[in-house]
ROLOKE-609892 format. One record per atom (N, C-alpha, C, CB): atom name; x, y, z. Coordinates in nm, 3 decimals, always signed. Last residue first. Glycine has a CB too. Layout:
% residues N
CA;X;Y;Z
...
//
This chain:
% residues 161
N;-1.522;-0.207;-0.356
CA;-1.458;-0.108;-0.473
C;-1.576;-0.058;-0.583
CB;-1.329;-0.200;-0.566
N;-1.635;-0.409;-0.236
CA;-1.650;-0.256;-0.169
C;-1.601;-0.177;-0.249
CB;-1.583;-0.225;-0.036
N;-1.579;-0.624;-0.433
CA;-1.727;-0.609;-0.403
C;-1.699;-0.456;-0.365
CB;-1.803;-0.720;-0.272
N;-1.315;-0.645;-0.357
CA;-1.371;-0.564;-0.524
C;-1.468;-0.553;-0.466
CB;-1.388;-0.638;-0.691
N;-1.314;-0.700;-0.070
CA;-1.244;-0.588;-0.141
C;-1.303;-0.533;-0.257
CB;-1.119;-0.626;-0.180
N;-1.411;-0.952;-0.136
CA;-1.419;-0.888;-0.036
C;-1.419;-0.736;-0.034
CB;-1.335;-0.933;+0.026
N;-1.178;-1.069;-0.332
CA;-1.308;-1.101;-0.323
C;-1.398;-0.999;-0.257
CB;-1.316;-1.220;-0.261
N;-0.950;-1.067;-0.170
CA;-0.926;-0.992;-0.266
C;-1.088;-0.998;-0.343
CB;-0.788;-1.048;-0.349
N;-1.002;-1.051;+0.217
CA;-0.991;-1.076;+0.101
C;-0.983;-1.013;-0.100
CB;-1.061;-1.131;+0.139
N;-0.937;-0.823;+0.471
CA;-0.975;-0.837;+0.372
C;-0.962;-0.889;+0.260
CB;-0.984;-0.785;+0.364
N;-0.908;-0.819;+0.812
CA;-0.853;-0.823;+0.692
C;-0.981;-0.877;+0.566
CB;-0.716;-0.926;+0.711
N;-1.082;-0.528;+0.956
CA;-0.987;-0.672;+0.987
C;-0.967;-0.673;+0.834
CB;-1.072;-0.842;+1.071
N;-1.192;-0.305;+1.025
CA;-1.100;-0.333;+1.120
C;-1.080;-0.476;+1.054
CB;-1.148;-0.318;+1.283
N;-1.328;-0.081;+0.730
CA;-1.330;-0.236;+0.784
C;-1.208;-0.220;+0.871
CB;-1.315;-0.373;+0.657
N;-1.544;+0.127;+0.600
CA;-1.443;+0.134;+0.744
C;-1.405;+0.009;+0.724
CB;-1.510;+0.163;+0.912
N;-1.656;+0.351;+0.337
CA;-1.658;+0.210;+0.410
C;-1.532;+0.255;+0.473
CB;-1.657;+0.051;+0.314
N;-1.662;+0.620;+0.303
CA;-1.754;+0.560;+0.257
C;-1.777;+0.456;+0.311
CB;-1.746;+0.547;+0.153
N;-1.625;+0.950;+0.492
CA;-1.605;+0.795;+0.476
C;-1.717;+0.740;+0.389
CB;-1.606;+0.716;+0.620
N;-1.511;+1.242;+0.238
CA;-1.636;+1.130;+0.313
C;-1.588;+1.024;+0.342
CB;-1.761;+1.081;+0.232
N;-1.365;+1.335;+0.069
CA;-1.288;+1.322;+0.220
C;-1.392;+1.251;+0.301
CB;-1.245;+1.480;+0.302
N;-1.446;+1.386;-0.168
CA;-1.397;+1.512;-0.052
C;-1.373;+1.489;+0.054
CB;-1.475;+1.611;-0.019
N;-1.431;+1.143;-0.249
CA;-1.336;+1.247;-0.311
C;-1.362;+1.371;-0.269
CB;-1.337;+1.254;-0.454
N;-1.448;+0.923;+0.011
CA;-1.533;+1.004;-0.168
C;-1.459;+1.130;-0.200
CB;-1.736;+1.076;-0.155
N;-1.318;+0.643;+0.104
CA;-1.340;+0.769;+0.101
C;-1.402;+0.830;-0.018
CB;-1.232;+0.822;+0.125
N;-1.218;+0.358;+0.289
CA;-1.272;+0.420;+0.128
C;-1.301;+0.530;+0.165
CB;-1.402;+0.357;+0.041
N;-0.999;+0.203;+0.471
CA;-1.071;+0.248;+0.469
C;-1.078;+0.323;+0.346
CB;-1.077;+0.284;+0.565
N;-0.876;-0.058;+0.662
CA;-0.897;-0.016;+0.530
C;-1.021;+0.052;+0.526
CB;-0.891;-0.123;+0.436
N;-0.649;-0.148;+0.882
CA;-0.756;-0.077;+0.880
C;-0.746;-0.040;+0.741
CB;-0.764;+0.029;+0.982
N;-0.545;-0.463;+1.054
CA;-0.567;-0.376;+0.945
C;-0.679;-0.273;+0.991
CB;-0.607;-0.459;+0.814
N;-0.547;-0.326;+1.373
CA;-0.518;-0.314;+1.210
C;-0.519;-0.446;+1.204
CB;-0.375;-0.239;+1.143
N;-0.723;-0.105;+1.554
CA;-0.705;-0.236;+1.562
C;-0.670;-0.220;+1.449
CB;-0.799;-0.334;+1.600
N;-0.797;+0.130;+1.820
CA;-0.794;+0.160;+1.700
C;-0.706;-0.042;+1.669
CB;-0.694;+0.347;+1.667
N;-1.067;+0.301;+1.953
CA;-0.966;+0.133;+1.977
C;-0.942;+0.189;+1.815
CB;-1.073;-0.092;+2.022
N;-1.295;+0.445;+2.035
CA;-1.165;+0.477;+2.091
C;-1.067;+0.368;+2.112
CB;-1.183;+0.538;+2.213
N;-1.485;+0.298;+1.818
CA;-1.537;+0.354;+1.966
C;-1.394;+0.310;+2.036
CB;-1.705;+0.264;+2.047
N;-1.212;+0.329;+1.610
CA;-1.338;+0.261;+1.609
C;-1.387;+0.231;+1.791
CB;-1.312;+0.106;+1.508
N;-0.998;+0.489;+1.389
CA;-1.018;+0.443;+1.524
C;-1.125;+0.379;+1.530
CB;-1.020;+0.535;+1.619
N;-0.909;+0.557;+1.184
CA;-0.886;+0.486;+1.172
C;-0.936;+0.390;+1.347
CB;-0.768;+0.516;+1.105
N;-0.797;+0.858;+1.226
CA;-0.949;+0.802;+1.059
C;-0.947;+0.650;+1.092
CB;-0.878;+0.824;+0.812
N;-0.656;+0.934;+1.481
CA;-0.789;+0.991;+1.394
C;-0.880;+0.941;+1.292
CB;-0.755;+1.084;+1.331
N;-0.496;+0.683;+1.443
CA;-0.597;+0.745;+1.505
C;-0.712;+0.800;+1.518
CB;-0.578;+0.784;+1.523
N;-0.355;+0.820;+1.211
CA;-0.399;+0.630;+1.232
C;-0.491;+0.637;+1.308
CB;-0.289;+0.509;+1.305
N;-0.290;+1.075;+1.258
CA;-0.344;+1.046;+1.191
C;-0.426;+0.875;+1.198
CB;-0.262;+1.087;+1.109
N;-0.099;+0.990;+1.510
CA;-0.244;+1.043;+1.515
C;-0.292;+1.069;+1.397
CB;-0.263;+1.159;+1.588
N;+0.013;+0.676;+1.561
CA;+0.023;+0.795;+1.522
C;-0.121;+0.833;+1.524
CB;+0.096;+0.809;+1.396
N;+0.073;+0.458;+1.846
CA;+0.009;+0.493;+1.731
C;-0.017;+0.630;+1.661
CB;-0.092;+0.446;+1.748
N;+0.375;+0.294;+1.968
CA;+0.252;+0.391;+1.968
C;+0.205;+0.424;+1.826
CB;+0.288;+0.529;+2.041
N;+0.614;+0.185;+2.019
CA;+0.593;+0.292;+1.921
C;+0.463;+0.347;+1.945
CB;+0.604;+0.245;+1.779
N;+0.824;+0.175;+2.324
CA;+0.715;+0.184;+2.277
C;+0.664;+0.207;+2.140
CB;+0.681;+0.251;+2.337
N;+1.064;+0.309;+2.430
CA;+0.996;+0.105;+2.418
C;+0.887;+0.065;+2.393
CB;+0.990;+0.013;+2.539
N;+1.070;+0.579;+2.377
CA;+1.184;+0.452;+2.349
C;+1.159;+0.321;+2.342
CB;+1.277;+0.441;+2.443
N;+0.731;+0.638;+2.251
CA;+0.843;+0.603;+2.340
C;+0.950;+0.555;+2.319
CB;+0.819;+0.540;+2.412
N;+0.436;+0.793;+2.074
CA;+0.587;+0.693;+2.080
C;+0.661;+0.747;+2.190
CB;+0.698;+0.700;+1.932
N;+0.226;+0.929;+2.070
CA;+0.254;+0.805;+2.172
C;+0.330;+0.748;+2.166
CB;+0.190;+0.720;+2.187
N;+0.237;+1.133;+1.867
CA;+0.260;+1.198;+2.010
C;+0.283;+1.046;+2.115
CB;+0.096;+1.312;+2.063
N;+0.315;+1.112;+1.574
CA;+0.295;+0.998;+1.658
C;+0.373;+1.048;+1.832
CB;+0.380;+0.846;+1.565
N;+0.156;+1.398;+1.431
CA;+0.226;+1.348;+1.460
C;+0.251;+1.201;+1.553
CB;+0.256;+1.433;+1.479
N;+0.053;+1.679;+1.201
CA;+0.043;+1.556;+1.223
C;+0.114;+1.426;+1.286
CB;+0.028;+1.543;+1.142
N;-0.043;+1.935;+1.088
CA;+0.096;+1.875;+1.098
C;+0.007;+1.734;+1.187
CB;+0.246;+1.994;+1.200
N;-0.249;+2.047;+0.814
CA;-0.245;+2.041;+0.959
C;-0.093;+1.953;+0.986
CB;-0.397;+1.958;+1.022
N;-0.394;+2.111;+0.551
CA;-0.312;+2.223;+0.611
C;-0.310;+2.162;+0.767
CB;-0.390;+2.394;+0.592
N;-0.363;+1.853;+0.460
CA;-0.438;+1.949;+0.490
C;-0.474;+2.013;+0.583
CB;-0.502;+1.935;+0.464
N;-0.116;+1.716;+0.682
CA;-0.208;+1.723;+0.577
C;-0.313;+1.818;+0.572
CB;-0.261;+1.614;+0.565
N;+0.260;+1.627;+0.677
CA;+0.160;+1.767;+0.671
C;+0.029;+1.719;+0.574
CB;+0.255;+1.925;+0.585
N;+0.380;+1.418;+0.920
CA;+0.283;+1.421;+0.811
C;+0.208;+1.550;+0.842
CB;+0.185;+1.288;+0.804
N;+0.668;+1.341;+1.101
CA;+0.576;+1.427;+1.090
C;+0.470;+1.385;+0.949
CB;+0.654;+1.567;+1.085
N;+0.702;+0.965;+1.157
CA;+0.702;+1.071;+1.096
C;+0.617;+1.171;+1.067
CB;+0.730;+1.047;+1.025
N;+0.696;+0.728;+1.296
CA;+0.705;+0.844;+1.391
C;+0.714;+0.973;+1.269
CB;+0.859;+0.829;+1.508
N;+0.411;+0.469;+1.228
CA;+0.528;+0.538;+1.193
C;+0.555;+0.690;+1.312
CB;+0.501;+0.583;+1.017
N;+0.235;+0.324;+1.313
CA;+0.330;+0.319;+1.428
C;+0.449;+0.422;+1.392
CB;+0.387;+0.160;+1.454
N;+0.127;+0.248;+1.093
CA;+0.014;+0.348;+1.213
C;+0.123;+0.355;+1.301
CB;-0.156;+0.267;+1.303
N;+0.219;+0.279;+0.775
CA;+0.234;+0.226;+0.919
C;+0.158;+0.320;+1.000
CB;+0.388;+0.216;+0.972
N;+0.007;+0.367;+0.507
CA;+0.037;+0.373;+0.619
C;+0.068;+0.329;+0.750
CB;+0.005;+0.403;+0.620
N;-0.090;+0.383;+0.218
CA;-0.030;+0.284;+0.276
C;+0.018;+0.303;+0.379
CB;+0.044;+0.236;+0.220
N;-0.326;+0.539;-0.038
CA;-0.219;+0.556;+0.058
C;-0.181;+0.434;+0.136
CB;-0.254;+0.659;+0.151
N;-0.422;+0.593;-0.365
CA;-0.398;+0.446;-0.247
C;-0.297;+0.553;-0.126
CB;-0.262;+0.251;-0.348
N;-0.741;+0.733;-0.500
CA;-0.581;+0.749;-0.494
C;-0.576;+0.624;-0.386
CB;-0.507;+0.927;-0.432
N;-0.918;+0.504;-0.759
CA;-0.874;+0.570;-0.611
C;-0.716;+0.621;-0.655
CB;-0.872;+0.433;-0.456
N;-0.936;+0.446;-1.028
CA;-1.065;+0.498;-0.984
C;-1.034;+0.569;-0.853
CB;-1.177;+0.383;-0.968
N;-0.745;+0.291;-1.125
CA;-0.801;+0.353;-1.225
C;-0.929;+0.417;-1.152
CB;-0.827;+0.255;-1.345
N;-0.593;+0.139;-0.933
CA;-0.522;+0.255;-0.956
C;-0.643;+0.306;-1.092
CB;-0.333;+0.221;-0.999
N;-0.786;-0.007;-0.832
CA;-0.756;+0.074;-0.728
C;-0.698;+0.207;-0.814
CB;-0.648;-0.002;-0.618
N;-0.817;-0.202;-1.072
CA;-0.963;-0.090;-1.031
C;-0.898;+0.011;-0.935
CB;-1.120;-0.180;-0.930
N;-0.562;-0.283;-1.085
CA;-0.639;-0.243;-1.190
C;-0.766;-0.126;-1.111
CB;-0.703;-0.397;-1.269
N;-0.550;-0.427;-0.835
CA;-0.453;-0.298;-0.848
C;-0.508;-0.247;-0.979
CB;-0.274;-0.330;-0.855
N;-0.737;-0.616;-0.821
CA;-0.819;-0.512;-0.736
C;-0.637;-0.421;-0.769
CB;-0.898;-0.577;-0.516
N;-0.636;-0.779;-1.074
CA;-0.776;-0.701;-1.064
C;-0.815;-0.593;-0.983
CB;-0.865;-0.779;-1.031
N;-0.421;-0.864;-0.955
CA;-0.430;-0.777;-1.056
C;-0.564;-0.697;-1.060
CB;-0.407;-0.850;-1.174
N;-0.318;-0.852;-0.615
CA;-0.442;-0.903;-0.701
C;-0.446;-0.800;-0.834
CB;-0.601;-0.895;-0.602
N;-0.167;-0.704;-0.440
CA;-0.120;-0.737;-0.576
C;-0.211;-0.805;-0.651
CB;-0.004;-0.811;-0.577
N;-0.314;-0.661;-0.226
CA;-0.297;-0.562;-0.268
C;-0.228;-0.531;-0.450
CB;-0.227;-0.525;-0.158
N;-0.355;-0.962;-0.121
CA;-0.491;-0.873;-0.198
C;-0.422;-0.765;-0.289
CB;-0.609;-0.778;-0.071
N;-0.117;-1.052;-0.033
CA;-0.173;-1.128;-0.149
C;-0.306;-1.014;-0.228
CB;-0.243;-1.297;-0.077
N;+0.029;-0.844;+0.041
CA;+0.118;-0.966;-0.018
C;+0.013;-1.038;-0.113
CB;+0.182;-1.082;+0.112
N;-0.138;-0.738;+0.215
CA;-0.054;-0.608;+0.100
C;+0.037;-0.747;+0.029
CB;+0.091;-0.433;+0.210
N;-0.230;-0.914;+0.376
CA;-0.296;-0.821;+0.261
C;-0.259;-0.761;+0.170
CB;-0.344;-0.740;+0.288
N;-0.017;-0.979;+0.510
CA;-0.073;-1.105;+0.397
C;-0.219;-0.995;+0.352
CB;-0.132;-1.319;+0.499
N;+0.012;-0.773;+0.666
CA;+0.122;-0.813;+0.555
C;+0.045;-0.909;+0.480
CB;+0.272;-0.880;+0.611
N;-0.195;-0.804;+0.806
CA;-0.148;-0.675;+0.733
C;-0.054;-0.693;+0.616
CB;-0.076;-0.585;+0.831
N;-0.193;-1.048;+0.953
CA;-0.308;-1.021;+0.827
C;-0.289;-0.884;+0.760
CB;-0.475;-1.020;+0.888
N;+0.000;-0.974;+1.128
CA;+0.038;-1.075;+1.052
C;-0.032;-1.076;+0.897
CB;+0.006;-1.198;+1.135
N;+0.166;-0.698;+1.259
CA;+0.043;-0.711;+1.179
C;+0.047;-0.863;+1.063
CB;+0.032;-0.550;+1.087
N;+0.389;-0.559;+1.267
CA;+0.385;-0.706;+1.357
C;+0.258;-0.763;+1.342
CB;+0.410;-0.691;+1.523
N;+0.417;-0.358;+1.162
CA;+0.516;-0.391;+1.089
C;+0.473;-0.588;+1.161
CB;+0.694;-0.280;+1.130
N;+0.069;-0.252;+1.021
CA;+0.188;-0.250;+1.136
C;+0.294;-0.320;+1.079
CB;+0.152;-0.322;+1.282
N;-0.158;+0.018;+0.839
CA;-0.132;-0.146;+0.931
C;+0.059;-0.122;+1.035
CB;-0.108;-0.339;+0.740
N;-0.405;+0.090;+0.686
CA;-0.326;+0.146;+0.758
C;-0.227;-0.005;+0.823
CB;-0.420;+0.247;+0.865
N;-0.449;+0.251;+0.365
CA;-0.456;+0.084;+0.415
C;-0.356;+0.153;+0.538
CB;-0.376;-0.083;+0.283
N;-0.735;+0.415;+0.201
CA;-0.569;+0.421;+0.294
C;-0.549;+0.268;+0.344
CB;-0.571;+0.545;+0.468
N;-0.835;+0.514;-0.092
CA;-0.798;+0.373;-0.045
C;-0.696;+0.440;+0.070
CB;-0.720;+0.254;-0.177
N;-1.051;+0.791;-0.228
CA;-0.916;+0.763;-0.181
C;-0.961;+0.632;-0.107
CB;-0.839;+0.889;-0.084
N;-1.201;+0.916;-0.564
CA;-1.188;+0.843;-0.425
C;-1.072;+0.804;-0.369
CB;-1.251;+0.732;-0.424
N;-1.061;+1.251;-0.678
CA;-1.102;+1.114;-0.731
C;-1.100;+1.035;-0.553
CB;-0.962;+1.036;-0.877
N;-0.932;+1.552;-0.782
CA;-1.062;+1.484;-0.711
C;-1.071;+1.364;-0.743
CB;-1.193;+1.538;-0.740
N;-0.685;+1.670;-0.829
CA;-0.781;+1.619;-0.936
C;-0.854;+1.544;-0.851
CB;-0.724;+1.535;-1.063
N;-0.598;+1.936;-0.675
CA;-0.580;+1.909;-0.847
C;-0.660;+1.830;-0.945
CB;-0.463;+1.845;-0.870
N;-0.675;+1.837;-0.442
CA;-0.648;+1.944;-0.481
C;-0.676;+1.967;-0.617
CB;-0.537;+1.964;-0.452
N;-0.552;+1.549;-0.437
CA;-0.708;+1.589;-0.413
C;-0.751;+1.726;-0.459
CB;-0.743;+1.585;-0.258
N;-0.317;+1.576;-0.479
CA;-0.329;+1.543;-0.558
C;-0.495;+1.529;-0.603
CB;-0.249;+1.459;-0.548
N;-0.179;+1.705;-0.209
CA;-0.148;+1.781;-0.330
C;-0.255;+1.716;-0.490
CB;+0.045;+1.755;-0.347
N;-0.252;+1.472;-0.064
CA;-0.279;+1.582;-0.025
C;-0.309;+1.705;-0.143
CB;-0.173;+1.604;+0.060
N;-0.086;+1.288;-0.116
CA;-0.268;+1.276;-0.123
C;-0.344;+1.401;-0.113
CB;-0.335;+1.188;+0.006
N;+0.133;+1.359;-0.082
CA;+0.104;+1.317;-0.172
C;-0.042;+1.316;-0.241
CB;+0.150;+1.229;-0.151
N;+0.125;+1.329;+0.202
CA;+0.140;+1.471;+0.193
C;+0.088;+1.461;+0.008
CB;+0.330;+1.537;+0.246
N;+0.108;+1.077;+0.243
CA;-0.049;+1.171;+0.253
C;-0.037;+1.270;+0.187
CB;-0.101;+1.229;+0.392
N;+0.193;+0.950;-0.046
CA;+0.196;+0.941;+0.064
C;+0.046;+1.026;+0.144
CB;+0.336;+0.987;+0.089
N;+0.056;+0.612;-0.224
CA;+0.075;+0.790;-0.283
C;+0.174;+0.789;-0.075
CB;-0.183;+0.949;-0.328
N;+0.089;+0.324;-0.476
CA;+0.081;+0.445;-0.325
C;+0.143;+0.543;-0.344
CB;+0.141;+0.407;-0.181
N;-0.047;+0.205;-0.686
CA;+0.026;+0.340;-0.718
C;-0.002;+0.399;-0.558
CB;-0.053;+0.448;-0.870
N;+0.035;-0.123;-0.704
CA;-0.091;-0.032;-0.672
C;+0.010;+0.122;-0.677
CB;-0.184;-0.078;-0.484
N;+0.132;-0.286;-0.987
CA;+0.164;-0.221;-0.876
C;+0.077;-0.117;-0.822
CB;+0.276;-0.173;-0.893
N;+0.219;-0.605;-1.211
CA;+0.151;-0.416;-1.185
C;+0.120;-0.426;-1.005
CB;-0.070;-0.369;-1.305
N;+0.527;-0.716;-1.241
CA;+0.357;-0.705;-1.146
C;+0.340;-0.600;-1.158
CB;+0.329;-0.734;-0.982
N;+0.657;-0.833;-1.536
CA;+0.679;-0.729;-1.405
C;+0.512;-0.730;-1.347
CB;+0.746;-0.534;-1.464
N;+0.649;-1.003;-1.735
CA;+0.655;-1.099;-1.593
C;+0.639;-1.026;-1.505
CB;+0.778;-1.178;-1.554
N;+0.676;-0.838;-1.974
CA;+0.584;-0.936;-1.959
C;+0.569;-1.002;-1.802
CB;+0.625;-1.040;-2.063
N;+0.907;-0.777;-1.972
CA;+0.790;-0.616;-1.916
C;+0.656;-0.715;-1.898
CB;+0.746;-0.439;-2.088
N;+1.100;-0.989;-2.020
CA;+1.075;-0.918;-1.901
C;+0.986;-0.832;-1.844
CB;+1.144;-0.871;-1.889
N;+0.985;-1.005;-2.283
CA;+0.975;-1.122;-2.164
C;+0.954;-1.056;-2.042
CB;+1.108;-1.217;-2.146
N;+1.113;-0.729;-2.357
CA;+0.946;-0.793;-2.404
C;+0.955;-0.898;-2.331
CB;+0.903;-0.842;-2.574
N;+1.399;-0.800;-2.309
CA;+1.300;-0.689;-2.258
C;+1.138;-0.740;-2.278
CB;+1.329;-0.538;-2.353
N;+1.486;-1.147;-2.326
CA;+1.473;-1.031;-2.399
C;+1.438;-0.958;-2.301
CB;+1.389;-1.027;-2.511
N;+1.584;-1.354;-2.024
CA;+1.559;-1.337;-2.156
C;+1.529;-1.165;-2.190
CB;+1.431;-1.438;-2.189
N;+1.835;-1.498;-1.868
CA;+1.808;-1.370;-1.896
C;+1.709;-1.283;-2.023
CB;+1.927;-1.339;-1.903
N;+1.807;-1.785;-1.876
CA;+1.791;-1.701;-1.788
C;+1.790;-1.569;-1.773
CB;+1.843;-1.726;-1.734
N;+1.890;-1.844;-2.129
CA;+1.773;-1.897;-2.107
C;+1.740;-1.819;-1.967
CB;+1.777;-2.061;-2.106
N;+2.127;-1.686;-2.226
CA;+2.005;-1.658;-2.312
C;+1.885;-1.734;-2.228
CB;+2.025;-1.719;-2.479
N;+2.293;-1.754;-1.994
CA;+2.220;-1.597;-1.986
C;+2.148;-1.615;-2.109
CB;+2.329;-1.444;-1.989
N;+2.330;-2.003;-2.055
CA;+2.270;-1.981;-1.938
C;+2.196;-1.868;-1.931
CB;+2.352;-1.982;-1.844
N;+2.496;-1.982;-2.305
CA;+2.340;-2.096;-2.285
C;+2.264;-2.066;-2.183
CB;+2.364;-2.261;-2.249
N;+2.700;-1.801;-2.199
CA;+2.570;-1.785;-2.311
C;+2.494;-1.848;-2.290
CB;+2.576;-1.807;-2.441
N;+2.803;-2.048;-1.987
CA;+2.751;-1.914;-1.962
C;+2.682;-1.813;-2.079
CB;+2.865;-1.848;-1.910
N;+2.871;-2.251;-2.209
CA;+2.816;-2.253;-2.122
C;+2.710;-2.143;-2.064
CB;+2.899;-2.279;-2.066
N;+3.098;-2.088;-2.373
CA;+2.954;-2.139;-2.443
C;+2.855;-2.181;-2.358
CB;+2.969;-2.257;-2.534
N;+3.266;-2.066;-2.180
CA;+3.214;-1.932;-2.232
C;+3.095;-1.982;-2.296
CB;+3.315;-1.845;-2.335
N;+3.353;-2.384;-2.107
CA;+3.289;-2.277;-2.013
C;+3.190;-2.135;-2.089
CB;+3.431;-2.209;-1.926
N;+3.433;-2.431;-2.364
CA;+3.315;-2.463;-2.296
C;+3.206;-2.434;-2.196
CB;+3.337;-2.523;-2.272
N;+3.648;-2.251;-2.344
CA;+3.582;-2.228;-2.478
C;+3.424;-2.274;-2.425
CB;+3.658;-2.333;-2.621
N;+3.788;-2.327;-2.135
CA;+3.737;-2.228;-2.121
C;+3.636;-2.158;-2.237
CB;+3.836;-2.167;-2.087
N;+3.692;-2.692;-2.037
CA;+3.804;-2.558;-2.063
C;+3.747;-2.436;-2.056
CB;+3.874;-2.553;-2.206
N;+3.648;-2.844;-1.718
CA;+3.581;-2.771;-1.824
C;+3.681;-2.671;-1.879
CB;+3.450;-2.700;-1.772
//
């Protein structure tokens, strides 16, 4: 291939593989708007609206095929981000979390262990077991509304939305 052919080549390629901006804003996935807590925190404050936490694990098989297939369901990221705040929480994470007004920490991690944080814990337990997924709804002062321990279809989901 010379090099005239080659260069006409690579145009042919980047106009069909790289198309315009307007193509591109066209193909991007809307995106649930996770907050963090501390996030959730500052934003209950200011503007009151229901809260979504999704709690789960990194070894959580139905955790990941929630946040892979439900959480991108246009429909349920449409209603989530126009009516809830979303939080998204490993329950195994080791990071402090300040929430209203309290610190917050994963006191059960070990070197060979992670353990479950105490927030995950605390909102997320069920007669002293705590099991993920955990999705849970709230009313914009912090009421539970709905609890569910297992996974949740994108079907499933709108209905409780």
């Amino acid at each position: 291939m010379n090099r005239r052919t080659f260069i006409s080549h690579c145009c042919l390629t980047a106009c069909v593989v790289l198309p315009g901006p307007t193509i591109v804003r066209a193909v991007q996935k809307q995106q649930i708007n996770w907050l963090t807590f501390e996030q959730l925190s500052d934003s209950l404050v200011h503007s009151p609206k229901k809260v979504l936490i999704s709690f789960y694990t990194d070894w959580c098989v139905y955790c990941h095929k929630m946040h892979r297939e439900v959480f991108t369901n246009p429909e349920v990221v449409r209603r989530v981000n126009a009516a809830y705040y979303a939080v998204k929480f490993d329950a195994e994470s080791t990071d402090a979390i300040h929430f209203d007004g309290q610190l917050f920490l994963n006191r059960r991690a070990t070197k060979r262990r992670k353990g479950f944080h105490d927030i995950a814990l605390l909102l997320g337990s069920r007669n002293g077991q705590f099991n993920v997924p955990v999705t849970l709804l709230l009313d914009p002062d912090f009421r539970m509304i709905h609890r569910s321990f297992q996974y949740l279809d994108s079907k499933k989901l709108l209905e409780l939305l």
